[in-house]
Every structure is written in structure tokens, then in C-alpha cells.
N, C-alpha and C positions, 0 to 999 in steps of 0.2 A: 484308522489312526495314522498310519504312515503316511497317505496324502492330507491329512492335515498339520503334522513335520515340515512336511513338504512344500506347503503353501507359505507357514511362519518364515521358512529359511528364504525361499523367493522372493519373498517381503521386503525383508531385513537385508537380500541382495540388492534389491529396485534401492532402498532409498539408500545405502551407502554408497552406490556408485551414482546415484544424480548429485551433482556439487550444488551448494548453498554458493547466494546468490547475492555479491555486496558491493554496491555501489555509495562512493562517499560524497558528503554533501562538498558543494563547492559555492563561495559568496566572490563572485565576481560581477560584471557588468549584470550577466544573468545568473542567478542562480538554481542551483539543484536540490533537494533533501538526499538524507539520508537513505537505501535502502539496504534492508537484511532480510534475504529469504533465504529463511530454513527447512533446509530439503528434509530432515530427520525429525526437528519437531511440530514442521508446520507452521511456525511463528513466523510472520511476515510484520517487518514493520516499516512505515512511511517519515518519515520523523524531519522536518525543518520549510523552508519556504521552497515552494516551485514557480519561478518565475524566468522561465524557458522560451525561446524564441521557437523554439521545433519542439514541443512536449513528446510528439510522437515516434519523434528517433530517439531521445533517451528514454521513453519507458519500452522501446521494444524489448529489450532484454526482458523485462518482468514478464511482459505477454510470454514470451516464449518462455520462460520459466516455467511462469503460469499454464501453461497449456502441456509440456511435458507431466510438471507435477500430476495434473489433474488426471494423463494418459494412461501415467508408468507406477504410481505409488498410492491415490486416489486415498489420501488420508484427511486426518480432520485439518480445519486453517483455521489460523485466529490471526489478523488481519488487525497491526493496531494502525492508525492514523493521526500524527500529531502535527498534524501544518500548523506554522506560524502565519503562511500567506499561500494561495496558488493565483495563476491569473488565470486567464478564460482559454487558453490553449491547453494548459495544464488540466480545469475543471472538465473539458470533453473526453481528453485520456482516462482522468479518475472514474467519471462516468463511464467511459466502456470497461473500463478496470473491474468495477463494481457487476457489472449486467454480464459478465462474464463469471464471476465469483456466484452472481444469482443463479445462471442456468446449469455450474459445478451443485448446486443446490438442488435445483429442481432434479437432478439427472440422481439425487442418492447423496451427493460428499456434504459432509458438517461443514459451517462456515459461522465464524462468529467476527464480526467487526467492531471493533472499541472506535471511537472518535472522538479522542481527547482536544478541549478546547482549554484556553485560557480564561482565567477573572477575567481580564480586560480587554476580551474583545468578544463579545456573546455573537458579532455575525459570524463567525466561525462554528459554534451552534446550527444557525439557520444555517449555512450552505451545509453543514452535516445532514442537519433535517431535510434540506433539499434533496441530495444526493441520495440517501433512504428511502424518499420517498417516487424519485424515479428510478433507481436500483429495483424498487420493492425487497431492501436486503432491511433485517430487523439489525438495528444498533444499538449498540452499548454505550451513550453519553455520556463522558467523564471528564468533569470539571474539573480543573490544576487550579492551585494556587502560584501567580507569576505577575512579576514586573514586565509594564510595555519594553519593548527594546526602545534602543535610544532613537530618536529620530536621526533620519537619511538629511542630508545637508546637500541644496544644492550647489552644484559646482559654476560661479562665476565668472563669466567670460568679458576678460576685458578688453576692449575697443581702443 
């Protein structure tokens, strides 16, 4: 009975001394999403456009997050996902992201992934189902009801 005291209080030490994990989105030349990792209840959320020149120096923070988490507290994830856009530097990070959350799966840890997409744009859909289907991670499809954003205006240059 005392070693399993024991074990609850360890627990409850690992995940209030790993700090949660937030990155704010930012719309400039390039942009970032939103991230929130919570080290206490697992809730990981991805939320806005990643359209990144280097995808893979700003998600390192999450890997190492992620790979702490998965060492030191080994709780359940639920992993929500609400891109507006990523490009293709951004999609090969998402993709190790994912194949990393898969093999925290295979090894024992819960993982559950939502992929919320918009009305108006269903390939956001498919690269969900894409990314599921080379993760091998099972998801959660959830349709939002939303307005396209406004269209990008390009900038003229005059001579």
C-alpha cells in the first residue's frame, strides 16, 4: 500500500515540475500556429496556418517537449489539430510529429488525435487522411462550421 502512495506522489511530482508548453501564433511574411502543451493534462493543441521557411527549428521545442513528456510522465495525449494551411516543410515536421506520437503508442502511452477541418476547404480533410494514413495513428475527423478567410492581396510593384 505504501509503495503505491508512493508511486501517485512521484507522478503528481514528474508532471508539476515539467512546464506546459506555448507558443503564439504569429501572421507575418511567414507564419506560425498556435501551440499549447499541457504537461498536467496532456492536451496538446496545434491551431492556425504553418507556413514556415525552417518548420524544423520552430517545432523543435515540441519534439523536445514531446520526448520529455513521453520519458518523465508517460500519460494519456489527446493531440487536437486545426490548421487553416501548412506548406510542405511544415507537412514533413507534422509527419515526424505524428510517427513519433505512433511509436509513444506502440511502446503502451494513449494517444488520441482530433483533426479538425473547415466547411470550406475539405483538402484539409484529405491531408488529415493522408497524414493518418502514413502515421498509421487512428483520428478523430471534425468538421467546423466556418467562413473562408479573406483572400491575400498581392503586393504591386511599380516601375
Amino acid at each position: 500500500m505504501t509503495i503505491h502512495w508512493f508511486s501517485l506522489v512521484m507522478a503528481l511530482l514528474l508532471k508539476t515540475s515539467m512546464r506546459n508548453l506555448i507558443l503564439k501564433e504569429s501572421k507575418k511574411i511567414f507564419t506560425n500556429p498556435s501551440v499549447k502543451l499541457n504537461a498536467q493534462t496532456g492536451k496538446c493543441d496545434i491551431i492556425g496556418e504553418s507556413f514556415i521557411e525552417n518548420a524544423s527549428e520552430f517545432y523543435q521545442p515540441v519534439f523536445d517537449w514531446l520526448n520529455a513528456y513521453t520519458e518523465k510522465i508517460k500519460g494519456e495525449m489527446v493531440w487536437s489539430f486545426r490548421m487553416e494551411y501548412f506548406n510542405s516543410s511544415s507537412a514533413k515536421v507534422i509527419t515526424n510529429l505524428l510517427k513519433t506520437l505512433k511509436r509513444y503508442e506502440q511502446n503502451g502511452g494513449k494517444v488520441t488525435v482530433n483533426w479538425y477541418y473547415p466547411s470550406y476547404n475539405m483538402a484539409l480533410l484529405e491531408d488529415g487522411e493522408c497524414l493518418s494514413d502514413v502515421s498509421r495513428l487512428k483520428f478523430n475527423f471534425v468538421l467546423y462550421q466556418a467562413s473562408p478567410p479573406p483572400r491575400r492581396t498581392k503586393v504591386q510593384i511599380k516601375k
